[in-house]
N, C-alpha and C positions, 0 to 999 in steps of 0.2 A: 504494500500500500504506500503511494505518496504523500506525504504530507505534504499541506499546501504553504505556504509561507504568507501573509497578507501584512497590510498597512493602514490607515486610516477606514479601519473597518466600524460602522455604527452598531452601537447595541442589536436591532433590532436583526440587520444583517447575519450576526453572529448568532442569533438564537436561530434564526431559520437556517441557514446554512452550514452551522456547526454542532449549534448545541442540540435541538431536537432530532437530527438524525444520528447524534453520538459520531461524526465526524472528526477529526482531530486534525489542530490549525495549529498556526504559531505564528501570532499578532506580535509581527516583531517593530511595533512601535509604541507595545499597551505602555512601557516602563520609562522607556529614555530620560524621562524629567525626574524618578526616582533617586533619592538621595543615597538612598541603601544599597545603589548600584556599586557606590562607589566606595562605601564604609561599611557594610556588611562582608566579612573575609570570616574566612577561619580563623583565623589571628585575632581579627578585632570583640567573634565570641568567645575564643579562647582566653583572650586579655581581661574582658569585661566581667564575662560569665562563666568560668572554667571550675571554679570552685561550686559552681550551682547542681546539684545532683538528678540524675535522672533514672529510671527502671527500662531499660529493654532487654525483654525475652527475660524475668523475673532476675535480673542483674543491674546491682545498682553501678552507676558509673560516674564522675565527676565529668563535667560538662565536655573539658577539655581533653580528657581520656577517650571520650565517646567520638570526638570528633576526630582525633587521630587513628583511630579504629575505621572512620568515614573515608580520609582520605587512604588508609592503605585498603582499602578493599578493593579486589578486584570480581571481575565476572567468576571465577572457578573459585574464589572465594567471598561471595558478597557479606559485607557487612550487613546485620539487621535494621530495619527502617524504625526511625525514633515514631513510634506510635503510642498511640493511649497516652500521650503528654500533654500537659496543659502548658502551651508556650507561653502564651501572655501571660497567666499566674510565675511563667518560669520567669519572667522578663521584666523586671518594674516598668519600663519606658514603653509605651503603646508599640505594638507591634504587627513576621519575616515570612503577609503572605496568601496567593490568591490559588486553590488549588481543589479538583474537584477529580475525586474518584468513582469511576463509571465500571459495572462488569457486564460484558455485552460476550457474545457469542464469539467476537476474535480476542476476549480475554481472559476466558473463563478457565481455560486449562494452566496458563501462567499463574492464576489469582487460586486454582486448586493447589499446586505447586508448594506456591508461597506460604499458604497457609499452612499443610501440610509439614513446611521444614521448620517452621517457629513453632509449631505445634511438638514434636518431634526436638527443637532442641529446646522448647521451655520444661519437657520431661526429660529430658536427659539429664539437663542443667541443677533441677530440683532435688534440697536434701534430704526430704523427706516426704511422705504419702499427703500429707495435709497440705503442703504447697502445690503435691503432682496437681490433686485437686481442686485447690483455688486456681492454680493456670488452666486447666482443663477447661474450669467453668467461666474462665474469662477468654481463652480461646471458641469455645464456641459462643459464647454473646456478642463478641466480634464477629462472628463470621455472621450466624444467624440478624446483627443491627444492619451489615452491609447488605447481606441480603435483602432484608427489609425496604434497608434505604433506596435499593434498586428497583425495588418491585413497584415500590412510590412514587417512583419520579417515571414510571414508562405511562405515559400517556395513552388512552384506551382509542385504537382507531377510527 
């Protein structure tokens, strides 16, 4: 599939031509005037927020640990996605972010996947039976809310 690249694209354009057919764009002029372009780095949450702590995959990490973990990841080794965090509670200064997940039929074997290996190492990872299931029962209320989320947002033809 192509992705299309656009420019001074209108709201109204992007719901019919992106959003409601679950299409996928890259409005590479939504940001330019953002400030965060240019001051949001590794470095800069590293510096700010590095001692702020976070839980992925039932492991806690210091902010700046977690991000060094981001940047050595690769594909044959991916690092896990900072999920179930509350950023702006993490962040005193209003906050890093416009983003919207969709599971559609060209994504659903990736998003089985995914889930499946977080699922798989938050039991591995666990030291005992009463954590295996607290992660259990929070791996599947994530799966089962996005499901949810998805079945809500498809529009009845």
């Amino acid at each position: 599939m192509t992705v299309e690249k656009v420019a001074k694209l209108s709201y109204k354009e992007f719901v019919s031509r992106y959003l409601n057919p679950l299409y996928p764009v890259v409005i590479t002029d939504a940001i330019q005037d953002w400030k965060a372009l240019s001051i949001w780095t590794p470095e800069y949450f590293k510096k700010n927020y590095g001692s702020k702590e976070v839980t992925v995959d039932a492991q806690r990490y210091q902010l700046r640990n977690f991000i060094d973990l981001v940047i050595a990841s690769t594909e044959e080794k991916p690092c896990s996605y900072l999920k179930d965090t509350d950023i702006p509670g993490l962040l005193p200064t209003p906050s890093i972010a416009v983003t919207m997940n969709c599971l559609t039929n060209s994504n659903w074997d990736r998003f089985s996947q995914d889930l499946t290996r977080d699922l798989v190492n938050s039991l591995t990872s666990a030291k005992n039976n009463q954590s295996r299931l607290t992660i259990i029962e929070s791996n599947i209320y994530s799966y089962l809310d996005n499901l949810g989320r998805l079945l809500t947002s498809l529009e009845p033809n």
